[in-house]
C-alpha positions as CSV (number, residue, x, y, z in Angstrom):
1,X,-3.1,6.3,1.0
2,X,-0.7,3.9,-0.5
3,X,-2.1,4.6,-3.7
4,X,-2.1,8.3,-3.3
5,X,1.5,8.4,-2.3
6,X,2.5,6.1,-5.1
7,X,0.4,8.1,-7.7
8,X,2.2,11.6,-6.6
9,X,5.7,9.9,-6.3
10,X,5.4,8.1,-9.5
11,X,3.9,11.1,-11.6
12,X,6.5,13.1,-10.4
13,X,9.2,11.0,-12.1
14,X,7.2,10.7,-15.4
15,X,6.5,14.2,-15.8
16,X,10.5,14.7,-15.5
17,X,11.4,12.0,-17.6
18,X,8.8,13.5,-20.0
19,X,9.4,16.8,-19.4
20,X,13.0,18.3,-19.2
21,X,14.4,14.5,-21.0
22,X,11.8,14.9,-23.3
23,X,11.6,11.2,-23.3
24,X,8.1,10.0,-24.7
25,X,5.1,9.4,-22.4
26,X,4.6,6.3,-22.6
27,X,8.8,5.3,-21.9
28,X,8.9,7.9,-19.2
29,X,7.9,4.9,-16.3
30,X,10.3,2.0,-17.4
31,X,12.5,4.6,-17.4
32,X,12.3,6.3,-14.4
33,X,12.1,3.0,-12.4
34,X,15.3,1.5,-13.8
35,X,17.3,5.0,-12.6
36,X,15.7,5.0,-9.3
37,X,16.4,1.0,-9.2
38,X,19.8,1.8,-10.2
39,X,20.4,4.8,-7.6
40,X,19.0,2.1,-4.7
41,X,21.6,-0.3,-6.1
42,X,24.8,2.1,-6.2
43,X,23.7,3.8,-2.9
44,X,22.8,0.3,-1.0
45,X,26.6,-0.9,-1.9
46,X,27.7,2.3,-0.3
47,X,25.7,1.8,2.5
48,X,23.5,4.6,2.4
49,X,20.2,2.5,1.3
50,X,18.2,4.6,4.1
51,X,18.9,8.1,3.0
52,X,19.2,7.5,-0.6
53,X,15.5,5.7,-0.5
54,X,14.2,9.3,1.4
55,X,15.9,11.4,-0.5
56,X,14.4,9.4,-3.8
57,X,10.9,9.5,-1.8
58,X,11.0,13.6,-1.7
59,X,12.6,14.3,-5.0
60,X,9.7,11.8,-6.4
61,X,6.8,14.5,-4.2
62,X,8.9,17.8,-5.4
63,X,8.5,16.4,-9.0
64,X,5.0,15.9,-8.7
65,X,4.5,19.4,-6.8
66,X,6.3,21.4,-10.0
67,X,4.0,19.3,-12.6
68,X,1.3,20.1,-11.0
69,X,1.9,23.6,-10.7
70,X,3.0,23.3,-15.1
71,X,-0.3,21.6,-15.4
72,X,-1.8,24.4,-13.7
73,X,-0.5,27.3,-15.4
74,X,-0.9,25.5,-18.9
75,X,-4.4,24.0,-18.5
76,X,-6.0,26.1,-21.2
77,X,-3.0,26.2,-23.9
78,X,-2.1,23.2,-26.3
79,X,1.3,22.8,-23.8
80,X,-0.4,20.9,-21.2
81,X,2.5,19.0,-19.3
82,X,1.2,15.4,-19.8
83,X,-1.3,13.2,-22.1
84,X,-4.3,13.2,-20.0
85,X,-5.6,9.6,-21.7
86,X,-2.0,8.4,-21.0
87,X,-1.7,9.8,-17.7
88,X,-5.2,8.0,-16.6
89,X,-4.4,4.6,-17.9
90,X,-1.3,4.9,-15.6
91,X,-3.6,5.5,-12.6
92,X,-5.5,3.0,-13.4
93,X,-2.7,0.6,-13.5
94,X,-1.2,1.2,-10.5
95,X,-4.6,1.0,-8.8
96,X,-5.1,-2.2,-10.7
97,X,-1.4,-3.1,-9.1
98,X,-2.1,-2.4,-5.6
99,X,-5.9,-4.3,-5.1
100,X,-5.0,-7.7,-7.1
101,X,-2.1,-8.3,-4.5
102,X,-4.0,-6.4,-1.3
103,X,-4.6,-9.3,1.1
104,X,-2.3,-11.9,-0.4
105,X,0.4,-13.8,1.7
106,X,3.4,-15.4,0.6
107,X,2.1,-18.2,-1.5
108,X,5.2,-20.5,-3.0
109,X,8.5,-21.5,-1.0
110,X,10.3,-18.8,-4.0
111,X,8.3,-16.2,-2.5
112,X,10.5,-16.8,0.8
113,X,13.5,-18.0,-0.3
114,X,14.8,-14.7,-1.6
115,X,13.0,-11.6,-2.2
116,X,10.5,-12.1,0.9
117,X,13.7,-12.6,3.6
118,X,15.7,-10.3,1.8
119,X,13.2,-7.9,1.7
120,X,11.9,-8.4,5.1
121,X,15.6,-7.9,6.1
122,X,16.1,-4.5,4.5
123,X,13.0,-3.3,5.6
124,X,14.6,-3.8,10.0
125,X,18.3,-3.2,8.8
126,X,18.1,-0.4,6.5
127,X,21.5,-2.1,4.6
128,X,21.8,-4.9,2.5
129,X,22.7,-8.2,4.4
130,X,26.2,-9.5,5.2
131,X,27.4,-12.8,5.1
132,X,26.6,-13.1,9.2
133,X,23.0,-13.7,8.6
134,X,21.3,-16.9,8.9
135,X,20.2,-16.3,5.2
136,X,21.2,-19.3,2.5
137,X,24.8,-18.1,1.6
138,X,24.2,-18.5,-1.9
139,X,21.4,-16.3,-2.1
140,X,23.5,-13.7,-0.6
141,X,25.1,-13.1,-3.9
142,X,21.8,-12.8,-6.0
143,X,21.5,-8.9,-7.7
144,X,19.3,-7.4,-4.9
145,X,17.6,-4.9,-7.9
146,X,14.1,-6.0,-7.5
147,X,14.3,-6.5,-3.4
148,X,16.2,-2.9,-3.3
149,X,13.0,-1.7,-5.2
150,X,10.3,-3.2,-2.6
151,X,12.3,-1.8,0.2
152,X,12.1,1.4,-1.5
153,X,8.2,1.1,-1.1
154,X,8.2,0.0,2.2
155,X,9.4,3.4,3.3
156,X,7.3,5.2,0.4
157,X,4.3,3.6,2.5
158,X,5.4,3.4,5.7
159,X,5.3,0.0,6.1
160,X,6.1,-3.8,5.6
161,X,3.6,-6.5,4.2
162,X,4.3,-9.2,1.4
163,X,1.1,-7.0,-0.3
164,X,3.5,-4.2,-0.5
165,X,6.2,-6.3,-2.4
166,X,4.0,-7.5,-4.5
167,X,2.6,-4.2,-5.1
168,X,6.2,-2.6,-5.7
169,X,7.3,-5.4,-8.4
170,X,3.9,-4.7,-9.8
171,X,5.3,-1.2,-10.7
172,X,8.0,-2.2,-12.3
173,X,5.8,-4.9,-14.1
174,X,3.1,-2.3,-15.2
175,X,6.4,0.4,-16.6
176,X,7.6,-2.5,-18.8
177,X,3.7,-2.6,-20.2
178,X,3.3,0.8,-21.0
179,X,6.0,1.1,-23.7
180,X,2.9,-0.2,-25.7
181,X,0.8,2.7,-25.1
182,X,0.4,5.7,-27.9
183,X,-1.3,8.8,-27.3
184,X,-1.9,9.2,-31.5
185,X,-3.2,5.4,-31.3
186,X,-4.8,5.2,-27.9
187,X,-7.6,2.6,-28.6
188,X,-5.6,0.4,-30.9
189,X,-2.5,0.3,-28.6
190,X,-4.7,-0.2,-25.7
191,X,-5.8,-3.5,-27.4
192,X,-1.8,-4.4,-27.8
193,X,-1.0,-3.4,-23.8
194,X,-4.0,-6.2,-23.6
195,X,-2.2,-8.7,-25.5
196,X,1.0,-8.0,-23.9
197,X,-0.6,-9.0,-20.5
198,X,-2.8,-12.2,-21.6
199,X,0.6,-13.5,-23.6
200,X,2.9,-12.8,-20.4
201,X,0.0,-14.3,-18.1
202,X,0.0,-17.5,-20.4
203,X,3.5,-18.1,-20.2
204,X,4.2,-17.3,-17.0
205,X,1.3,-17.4,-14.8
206,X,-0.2,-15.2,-12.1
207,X,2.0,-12.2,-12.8
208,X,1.0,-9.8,-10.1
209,X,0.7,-12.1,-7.8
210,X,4.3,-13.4,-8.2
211,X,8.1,-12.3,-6.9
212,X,9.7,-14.9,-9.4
213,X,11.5,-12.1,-11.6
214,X,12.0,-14.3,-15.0
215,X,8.5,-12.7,-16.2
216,X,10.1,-9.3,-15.1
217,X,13.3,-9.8,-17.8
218,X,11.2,-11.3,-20.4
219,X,9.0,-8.0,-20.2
220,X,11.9,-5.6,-19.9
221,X,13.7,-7.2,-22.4
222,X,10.5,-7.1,-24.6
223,X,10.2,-3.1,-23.4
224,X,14.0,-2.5,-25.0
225,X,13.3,-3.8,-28.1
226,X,10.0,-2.0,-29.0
227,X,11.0,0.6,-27.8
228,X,14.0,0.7,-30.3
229,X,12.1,-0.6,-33.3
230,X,9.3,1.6,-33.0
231,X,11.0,4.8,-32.8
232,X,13.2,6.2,-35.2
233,X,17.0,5.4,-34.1
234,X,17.9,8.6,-33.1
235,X,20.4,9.4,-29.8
236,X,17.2,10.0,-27.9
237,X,15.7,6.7,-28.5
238,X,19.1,4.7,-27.3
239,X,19.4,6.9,-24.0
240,X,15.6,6.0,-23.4
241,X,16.7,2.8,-23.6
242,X,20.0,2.6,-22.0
243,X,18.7,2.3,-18.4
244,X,16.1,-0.1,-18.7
245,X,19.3,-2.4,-20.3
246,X,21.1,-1.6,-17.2
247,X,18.4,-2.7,-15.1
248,X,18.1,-6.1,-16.4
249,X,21.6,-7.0,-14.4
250,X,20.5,-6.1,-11.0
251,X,17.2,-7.9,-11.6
252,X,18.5,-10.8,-12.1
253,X,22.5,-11.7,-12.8
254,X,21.3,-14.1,-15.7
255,X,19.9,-10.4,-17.2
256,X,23.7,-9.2,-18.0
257,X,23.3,-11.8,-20.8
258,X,20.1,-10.4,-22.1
259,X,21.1,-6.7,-22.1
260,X,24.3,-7.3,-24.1
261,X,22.4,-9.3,-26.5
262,X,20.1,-6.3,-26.8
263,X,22.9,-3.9,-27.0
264,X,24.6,-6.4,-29.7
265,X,21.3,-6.1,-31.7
266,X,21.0,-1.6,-31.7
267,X,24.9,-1.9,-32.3
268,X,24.4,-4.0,-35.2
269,X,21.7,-2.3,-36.7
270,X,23.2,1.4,-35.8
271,X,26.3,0.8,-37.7
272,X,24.2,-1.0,-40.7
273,X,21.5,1.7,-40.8
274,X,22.4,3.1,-44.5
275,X,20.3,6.1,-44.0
276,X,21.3,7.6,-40.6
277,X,22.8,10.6,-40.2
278,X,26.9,10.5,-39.6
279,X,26.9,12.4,-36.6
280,X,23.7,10.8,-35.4
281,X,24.9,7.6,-35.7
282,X,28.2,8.3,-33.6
283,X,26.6,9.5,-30.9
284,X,23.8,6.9,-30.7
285,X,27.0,4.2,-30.9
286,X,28.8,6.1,-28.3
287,X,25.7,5.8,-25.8
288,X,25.6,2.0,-26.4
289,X,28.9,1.5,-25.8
290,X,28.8,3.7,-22.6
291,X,25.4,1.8,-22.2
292,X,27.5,-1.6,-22.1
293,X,30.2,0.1,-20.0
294,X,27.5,1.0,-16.7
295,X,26.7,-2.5,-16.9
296,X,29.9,-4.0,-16.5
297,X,30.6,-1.0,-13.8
298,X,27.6,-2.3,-12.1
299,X,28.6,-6.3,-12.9
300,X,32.1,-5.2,-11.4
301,X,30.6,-3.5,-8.2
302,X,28.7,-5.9,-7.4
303,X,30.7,-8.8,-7.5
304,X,33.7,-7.0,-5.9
305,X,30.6,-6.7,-3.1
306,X,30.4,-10.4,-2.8
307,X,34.2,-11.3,-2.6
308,X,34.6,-8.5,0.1
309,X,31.3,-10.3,1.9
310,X,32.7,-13.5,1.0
311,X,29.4,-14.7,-0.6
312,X,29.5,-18.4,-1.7
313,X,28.5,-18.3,-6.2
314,X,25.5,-20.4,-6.9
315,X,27.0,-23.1,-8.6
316,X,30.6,-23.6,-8.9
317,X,29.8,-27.0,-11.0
318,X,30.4,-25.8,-14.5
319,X,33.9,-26.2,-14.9
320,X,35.5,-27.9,-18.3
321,X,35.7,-30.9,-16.5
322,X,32.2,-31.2,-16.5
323,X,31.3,-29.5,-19.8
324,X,33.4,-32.1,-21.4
325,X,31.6,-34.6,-19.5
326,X,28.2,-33.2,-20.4
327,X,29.1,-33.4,-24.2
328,X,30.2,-37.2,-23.8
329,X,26.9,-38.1,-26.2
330,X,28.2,-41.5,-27.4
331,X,30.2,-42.9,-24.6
332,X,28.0,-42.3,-21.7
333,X,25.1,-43.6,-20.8
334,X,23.6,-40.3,-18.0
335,X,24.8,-38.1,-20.7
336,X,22.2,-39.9,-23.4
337,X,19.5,-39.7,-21.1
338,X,19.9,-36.1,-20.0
339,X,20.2,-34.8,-23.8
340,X,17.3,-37.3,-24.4
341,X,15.5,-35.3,-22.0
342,X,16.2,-32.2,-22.9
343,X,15.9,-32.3,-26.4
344,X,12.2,-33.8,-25.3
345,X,11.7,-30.6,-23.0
346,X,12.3,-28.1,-25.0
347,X,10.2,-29.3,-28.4
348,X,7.3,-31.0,-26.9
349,X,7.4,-29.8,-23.4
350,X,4.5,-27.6,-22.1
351,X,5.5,-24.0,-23.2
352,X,3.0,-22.2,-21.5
353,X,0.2,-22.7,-19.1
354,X,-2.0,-24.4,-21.8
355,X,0.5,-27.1,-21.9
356,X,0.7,-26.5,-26.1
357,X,4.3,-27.7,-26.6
358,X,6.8,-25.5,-27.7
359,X,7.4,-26.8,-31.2
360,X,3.8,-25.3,-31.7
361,X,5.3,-21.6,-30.6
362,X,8.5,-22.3,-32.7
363,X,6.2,-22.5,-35.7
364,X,4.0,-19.7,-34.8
365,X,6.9,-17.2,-34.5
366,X,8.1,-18.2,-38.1
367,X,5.0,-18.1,-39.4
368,X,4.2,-14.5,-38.0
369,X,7.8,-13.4,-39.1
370,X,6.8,-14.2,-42.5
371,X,4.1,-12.4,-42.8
372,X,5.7,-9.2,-40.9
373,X,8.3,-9.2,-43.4
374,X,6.4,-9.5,-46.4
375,X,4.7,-6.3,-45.7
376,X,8.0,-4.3,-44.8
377,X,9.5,-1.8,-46.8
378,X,13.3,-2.7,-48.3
379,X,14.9,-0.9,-45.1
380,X,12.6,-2.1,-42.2
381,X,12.9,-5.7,-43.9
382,X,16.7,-5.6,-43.7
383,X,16.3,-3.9,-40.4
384,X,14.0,-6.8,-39.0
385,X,15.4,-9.5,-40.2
386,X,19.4,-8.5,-39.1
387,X,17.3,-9.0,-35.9
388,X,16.2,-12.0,-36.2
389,X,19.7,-13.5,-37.1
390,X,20.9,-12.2,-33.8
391,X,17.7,-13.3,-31.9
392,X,17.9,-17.2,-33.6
393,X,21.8,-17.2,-33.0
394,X,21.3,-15.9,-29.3
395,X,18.6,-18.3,-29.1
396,X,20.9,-21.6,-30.3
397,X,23.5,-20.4,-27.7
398,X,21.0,-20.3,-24.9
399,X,19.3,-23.5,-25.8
400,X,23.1,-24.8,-25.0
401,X,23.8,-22.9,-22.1
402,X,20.4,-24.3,-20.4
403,X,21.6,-28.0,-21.5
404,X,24.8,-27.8,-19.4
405,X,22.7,-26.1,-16.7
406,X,20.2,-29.3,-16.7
407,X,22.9,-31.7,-16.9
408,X,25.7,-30.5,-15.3
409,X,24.0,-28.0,-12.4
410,X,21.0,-30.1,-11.8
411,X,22.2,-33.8,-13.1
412,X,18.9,-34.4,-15.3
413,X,19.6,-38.0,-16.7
414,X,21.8,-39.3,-13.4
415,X,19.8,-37.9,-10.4
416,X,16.4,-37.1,-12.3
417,X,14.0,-38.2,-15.0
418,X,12.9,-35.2,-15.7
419,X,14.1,-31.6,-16.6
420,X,14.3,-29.2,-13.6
421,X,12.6,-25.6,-14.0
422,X,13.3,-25.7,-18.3
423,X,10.0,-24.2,-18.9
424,X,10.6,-20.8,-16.8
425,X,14.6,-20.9,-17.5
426,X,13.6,-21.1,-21.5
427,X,10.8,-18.6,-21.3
428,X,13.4,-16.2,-19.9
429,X,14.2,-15.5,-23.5
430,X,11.5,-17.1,-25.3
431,X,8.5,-14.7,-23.9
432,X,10.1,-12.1,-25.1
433,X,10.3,-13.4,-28.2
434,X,6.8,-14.4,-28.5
435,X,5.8,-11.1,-27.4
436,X,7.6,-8.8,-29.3
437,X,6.6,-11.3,-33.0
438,X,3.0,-11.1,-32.4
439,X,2.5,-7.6,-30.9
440,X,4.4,-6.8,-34.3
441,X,2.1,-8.5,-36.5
442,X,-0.4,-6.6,-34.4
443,X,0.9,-3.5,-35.7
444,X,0.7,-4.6,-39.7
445,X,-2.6,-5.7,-39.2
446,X,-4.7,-4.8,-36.8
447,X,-7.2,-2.0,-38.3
448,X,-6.0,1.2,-37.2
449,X,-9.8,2.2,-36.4
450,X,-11.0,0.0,-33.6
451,X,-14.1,0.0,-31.8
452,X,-15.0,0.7,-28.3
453,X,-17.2,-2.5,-28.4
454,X,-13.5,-4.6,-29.4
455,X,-12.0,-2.8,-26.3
456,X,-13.8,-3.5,-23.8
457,X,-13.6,-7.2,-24.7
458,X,-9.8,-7.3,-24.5
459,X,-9.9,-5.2,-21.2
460,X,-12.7,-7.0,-19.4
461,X,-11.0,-10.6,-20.9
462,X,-7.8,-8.8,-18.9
463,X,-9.7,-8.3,-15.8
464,X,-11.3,-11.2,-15.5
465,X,-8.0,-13.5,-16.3
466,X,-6.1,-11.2,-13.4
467,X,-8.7,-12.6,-11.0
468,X,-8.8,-16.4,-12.3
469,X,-4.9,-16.0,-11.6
470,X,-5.1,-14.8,-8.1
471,X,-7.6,-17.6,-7.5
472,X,-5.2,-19.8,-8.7
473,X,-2.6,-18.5,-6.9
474,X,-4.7,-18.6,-3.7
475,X,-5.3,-22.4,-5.3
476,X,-1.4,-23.6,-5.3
477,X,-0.7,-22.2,-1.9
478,X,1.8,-23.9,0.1
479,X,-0.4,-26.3,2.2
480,X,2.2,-25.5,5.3
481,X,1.8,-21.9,5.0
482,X,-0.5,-21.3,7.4
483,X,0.9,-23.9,9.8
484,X,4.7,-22.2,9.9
485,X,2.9,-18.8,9.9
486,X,0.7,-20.0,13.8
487,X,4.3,-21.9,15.1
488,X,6.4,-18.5,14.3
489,X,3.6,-16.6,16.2
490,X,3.3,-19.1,19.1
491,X,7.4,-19.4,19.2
492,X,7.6,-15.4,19.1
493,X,5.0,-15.0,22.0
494,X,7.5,-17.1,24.3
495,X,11.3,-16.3,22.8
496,X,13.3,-13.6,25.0
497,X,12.4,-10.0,24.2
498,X,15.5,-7.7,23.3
499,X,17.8,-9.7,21.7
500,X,18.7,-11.5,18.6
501,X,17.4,-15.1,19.2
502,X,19.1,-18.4,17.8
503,X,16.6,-20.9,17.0
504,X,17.5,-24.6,15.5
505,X,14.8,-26.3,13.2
506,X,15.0,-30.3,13.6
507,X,13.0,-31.9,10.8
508,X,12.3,-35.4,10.4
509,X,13.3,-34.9,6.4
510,X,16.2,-33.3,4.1
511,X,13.2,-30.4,3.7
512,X,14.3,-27.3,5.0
513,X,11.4,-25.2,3.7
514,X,10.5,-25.3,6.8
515,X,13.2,-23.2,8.2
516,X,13.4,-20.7,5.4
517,X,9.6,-19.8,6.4
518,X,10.4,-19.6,10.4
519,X,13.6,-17.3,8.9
520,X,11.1,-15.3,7.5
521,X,8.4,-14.9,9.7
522,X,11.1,-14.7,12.8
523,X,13.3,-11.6,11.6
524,X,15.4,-10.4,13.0
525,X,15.9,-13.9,15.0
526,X,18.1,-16.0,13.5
527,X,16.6,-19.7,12.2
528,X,18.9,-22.5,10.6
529,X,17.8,-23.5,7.4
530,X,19.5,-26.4,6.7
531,X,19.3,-30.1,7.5
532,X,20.3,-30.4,11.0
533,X,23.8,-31.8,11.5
534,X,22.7,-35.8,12.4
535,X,25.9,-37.6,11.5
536,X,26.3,-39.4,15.6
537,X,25.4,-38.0,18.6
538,X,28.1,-36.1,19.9
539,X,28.0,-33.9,16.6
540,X,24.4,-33.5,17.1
541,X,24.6,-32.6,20.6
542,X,27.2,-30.2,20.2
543,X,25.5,-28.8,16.9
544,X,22.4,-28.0,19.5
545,X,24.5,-25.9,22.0
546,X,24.6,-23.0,19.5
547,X,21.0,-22.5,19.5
548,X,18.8,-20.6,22.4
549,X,15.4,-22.5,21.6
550,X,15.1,-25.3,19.3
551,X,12.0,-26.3,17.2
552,X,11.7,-30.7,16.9
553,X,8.8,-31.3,13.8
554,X,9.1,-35.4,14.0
555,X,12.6,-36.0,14.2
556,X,12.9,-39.5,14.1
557,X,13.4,-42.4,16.5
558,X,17.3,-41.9,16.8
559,X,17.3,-38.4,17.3
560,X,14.3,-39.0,20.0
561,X,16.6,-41.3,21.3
562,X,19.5,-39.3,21.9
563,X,17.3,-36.1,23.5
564,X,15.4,-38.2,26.0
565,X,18.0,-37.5,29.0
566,X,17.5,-34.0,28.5
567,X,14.1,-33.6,28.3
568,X,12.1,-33.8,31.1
569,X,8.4,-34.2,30.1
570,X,7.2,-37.0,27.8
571,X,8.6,-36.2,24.0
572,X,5.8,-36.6,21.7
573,X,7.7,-36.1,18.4
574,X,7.3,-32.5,18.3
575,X,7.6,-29.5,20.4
576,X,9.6,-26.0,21.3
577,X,12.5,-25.9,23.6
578,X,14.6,-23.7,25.6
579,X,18.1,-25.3,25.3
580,X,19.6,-24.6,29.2
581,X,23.7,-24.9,29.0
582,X,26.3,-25.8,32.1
583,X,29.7,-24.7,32.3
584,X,31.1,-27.9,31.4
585,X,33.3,-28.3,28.3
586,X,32.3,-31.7,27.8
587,X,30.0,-32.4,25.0
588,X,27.8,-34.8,26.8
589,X,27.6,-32.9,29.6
590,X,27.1,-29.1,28.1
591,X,23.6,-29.7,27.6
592,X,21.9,-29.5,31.5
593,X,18.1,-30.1,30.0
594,X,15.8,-29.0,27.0
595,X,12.8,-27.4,29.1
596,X,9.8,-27.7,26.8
597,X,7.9,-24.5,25.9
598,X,5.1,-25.6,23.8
């Protein structure tokens, strides 16, 4: 039924998109999911996430009703509504998108950290969360795009499971694909939507098993630019593209940057294009700019969100203090070893999930580059390589803006030895890169006649690397997962019924993974997250009074020491209390017992 409900919604969309925009088939889906992605955004802000996703829902099933009734009425004439090879692919996919994820659990502490509690949270609040949650503050102000989207599903379903997020992201994932797809070239395009998913696979890793969203801006980002190369530049081509731009901010904030370098490169080449018509070329310029406009609208809305929310930044580090610091190469020691590092990281570092290093991709991508422009025409050669200025230039300026992130954000040479997260940060932008230079030599190159024998190799190669990455998904799962998922169900079999429960985590280490996966499985309780306050005793004592139950996982001898008046039965290092208050204002005294649970 999910499937069914998805197919009708989704079609109904497309055939619009298609239809009345007359924006080609296979751009239709990346379209239509940034516009509804954007609607969710604008209507969440104005708090009217629950109606706007119902309203979305229906107009999706109305859509679907009228193409069906156009297919209908035009099934024996040459104006039949949709590309029936197209159209089946995209069932396919979206079939293929709900069974890899059906059964799967949360399976990494990112899966939690954000886009499973936030999700979880829109799905019992209907509104996006305020700053009195027990949520990490910072994540608070993280675009809520790709969470708006799976809440979105859970009503198109019905229903809440991490299967269903993953399923939802896998939309968006499978709209960014399609660009590829021609219905005049179905069997040689079908061999480059192949390509597009082993190359995203290897650099990013289980895909549609995954709520990390870097993949998801290295795709989109990848979807805007051949989409825009491929088609003439016409007005239509840079509305098709407009909102998938837009959409790169609210999946991630980091995507602003990415969708104005995109926008840089169509205004660069708009107002160089020799051959385009005057009036064409206005009006394609004229979208862009608005293009860049709705994204600073949305960058605008959503941070005057936060500041009205009073949501703590990420990082308030980067300052020119420390940027000056950072660049301190022949004075300071840290500074040596951090650039030392990074310079390391990001030419022989592992690139991709074959460990080659990246100075092996760097080459590859100029070697392919070569050969696509040796086989251009004059125009499409000037065209190309303007783009590949901009891309190498954007490219240098990143590579600098991820050195002050290592050094300065994450202290790589003073508190580490090793660089934090480089590979997934770089192949933000480098993916997309990598993507977009082979798929292109593709084009040149591969025979325009293929075989059916050479695509059903690259589509049963896709199938079976899809499973090998569940397995391995199901491989690298959190070894505590099912452990915090039995003490959430054992604590929510014996917390009070009815109310909004406050429940203290008391870990033995600085780890507070722990707490982030109670947070999640416990909504809409409220779990702390991070270490608990264990400066003396007083401060921890009266840290506990705020809590109804607390949770002690091997606290620690001094901590053991300090609860052993209140606790009546021996304390074995771990266990679930009720905390039972007096009336006293004295801090010692507040605390009457911790009566153990379980």
């Amino acid at each position: 039924m999910d499937i069914v409900l998805t197919v009708l919604w989704f079609s109904g969309f497309v055939y619009a998109g298609n239809r009345w925009l007359k924006i080609d088939f296979s751009y239709a889906p990346i379209f239509s999911v940034s516009f509804v992605g954007i609607l969710l955004f604008v209507f969440a802000v104005s708090n009217y996430l629950k109606p706007a996703a119902g309203f979305l829902c229906s107009a999706g099933f109305i859509l679907s009703a009228i193409g069906g009734i156009d297919a209908w009425r035009n099934r024996r004439t040459q104006h039949f509504p949709v590309p029936v090879p197209l159209f089946m692919v995209l069932v396919l996919l979206i079939i293929l998108s709900f069974l890899v994820p059906l059964g799967m659990k949360f399976t990494v502490i990112d899966d939690y950290v954000y886009w499973g509690i936030i999700g979880k949270y829109l799905y019992l609040h209907h509104h996006l969360p305020d700053a009195n949650t027990a949520i990490i503050e910072r994540h608070l102000a993280y675009t809520p795009g790709t969470s708006l989207f799976h809440y979105f599903f859970y009503t198109l379903t019905g229903r809440y499971s991490p299967a269903i997020s993953y399923f939802a992201q896998n939309i968006l994932l499978i709209s960014a694909f399609f660009v590829v797809l021609k219905k005049d070239d179905f069997k040689r395009t079908l061999i480059f939507l192949c390509l597009l998913v082993i190359l995203l696979t290897l650099f990013s890793g289980s895909i549609f098993t995954k709520l990390q969203v870097d993949y998801l801006l290295s795709i989109y980002s990848f979807a805007v630019l051949w989409i825009y190369f491929r088609e003439p530049p016409t007005l239509l081509t840079v509305f098709t593209i407009s909102l998938p731009a837009c959409f790169l901010f609210l999946i991630k904030e980091i995507g602003i940057a990415l969708c104005l370098l995109l926008l840089m490169i169509i205004l660069f080449d708009l107002f160089f294009h020799r051959d385009l018509d005057g009036k064409v070329k206005f009006k394609s310029i004229v979208v862009v700019i608005l293009t860049g406009g709705i994204v600073y609208l949305l960058k605008q809305t959503w941070t005057d969100h936060c500041q009205m929310m009073e949501f703590l930044k990420f990082n308030t580090g980067v300052n020119m203090d420390s940027i000056w610091q950072a660049v301190q190469f022949f004075s300071d020691g840290t500074v040596q070893k951090g650039v030392w590092l990074f310079v390391k990281g990001i030419f022989i570092g592992p690139a991709d999930r074959l460990n080659l290093p990246y100075v092996f991709w760097y080459l590859a991508v100029v070697f392919f580059w070569i050969k696509i422009l040796s086989k251009q025409t004059t125009d499409n050669k000037t065209r190309y390589a303007r783009c590949l200025k901009i891309l190498g230039a954007s490219f240098a300026v990143y590579l600098i803006l991820m050195y002050f992130l290592q050094v300065i954000v994450f202290k790589v040479g003073e508190n580490y030895d090793h660089t934090i997260g480089l590979t997934r940060y770089l192949n933000i932008f480098f993916c997309q890169v990598v993507c977009f230079t082979l798929l292109l030599y593709g084009d040149q190159y591969l025979q325009h006649i293929v075989s059916n024998k050479r695509v059903v190799f690259f589509i049963t190669g896709v199938i079976l690397m899809i499973g090998l990455s569940r397995i391995e998904t199901e491989l690298h799962r959190d070894s505590h997962y099912n452990e915090a998922e039995q003490v959430a169900k054992k604590i929510e079999k014996n917390i009070d019924k009815g109310k909004e429960n406050l429940i203290g985590i008391v870990p033995g280490t600085n780890d507070h993974h722990l707490g982030i996966k109670l947070l999640y499985h416990l909504l809409p309780n409220r779990v702390n997250h991070d270490g608990f306050p264990v400066q003396d005793k007083d401060v921890f004592l009266s840290s506990l009074q705020q809590y109804d139950f607390v949770l002690f996982n091997e606290p620690g001898d001094r901590i053991e020491e300090w609860i052993h008046p209140f606790v009546e039965t021996p304390f074995d290092n771990t266990g679930f209390f009720k905390i039972i208050l007096g009336g006293t204002d004295n801090v010692k005294d507040k605390i009457i017992k911790l009566e153990k649970v379980f």
